[in-house]
C-alpha positions as CSV (number, residue, x, y, z in Angstrom):
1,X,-7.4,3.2,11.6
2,X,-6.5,6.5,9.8
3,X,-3.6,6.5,7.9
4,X,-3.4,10.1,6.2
5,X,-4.9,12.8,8.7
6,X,-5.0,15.2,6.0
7,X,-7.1,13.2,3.9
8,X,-8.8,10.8,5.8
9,X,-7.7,7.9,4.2
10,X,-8.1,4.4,6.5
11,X,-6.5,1.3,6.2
12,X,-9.0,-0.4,4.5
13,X,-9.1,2.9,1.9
14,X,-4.9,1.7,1.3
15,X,-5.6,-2.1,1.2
16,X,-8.4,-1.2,-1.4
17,X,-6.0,1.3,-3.9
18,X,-3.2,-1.6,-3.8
19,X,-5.8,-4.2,-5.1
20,X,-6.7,-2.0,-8.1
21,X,-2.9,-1.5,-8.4
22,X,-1.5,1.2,-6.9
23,X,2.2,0.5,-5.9
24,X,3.2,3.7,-4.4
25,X,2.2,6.2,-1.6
26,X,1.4,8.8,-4.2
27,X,-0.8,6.3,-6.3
28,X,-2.6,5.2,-3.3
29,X,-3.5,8.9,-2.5
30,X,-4.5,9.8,-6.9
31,X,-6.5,6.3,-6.6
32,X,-8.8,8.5,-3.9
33,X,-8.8,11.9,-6.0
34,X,-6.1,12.9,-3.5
35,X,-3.0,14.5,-3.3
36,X,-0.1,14.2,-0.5
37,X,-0.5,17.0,1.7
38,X,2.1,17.0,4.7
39,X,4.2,13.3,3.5
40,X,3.5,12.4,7.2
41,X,2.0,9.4,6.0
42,X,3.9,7.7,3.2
43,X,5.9,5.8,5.2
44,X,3.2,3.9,6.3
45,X,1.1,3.6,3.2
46,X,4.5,2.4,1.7
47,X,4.6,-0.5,4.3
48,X,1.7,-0.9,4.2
49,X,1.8,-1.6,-0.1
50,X,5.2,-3.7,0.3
51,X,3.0,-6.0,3.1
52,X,0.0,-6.6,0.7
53,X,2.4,-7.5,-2.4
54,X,4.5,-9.5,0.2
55,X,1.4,-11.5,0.8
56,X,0.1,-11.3,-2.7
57,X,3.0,-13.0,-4.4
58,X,2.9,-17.2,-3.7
59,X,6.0,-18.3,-1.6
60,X,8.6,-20.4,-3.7
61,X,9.4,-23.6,-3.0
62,X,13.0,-24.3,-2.4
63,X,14.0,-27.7,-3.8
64,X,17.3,-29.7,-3.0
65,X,19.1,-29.8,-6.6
66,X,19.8,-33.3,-7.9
């Protein structure tokens, strides 16, 4: 699905710019040699980053203390 009309930037095109380390909607669009045009987009790509780190950090373990 396309993410950012003005640059044609897809979900997998997002997915790929967090996994080399981009952690904002304006690195996502520089990882692509891209700038943000009309913003309509970064709301999205942002959820979109905050998902994949969600899912990229290991869930902690709560443990009853002693």
């Amino acid at each position: 699905m396309i993410i950012c009309v003005c640059n044609r930037i897809n979900c997998r095109s997002v997915r790929e710019a967090v996994d080399s380390g981009a952690r904002s909607p304006k690195a996502v669009q520089a990882h692509h040699g891209c700038k943000i045009n009309c913003g309509k987009c970064t709301t999205t790509i942002g959820e979109m980053i905050a998902e994949q780190m969600d899912r990229a950090v290991p869930q902690m373990q709560v443990l009853a203390a002693e």
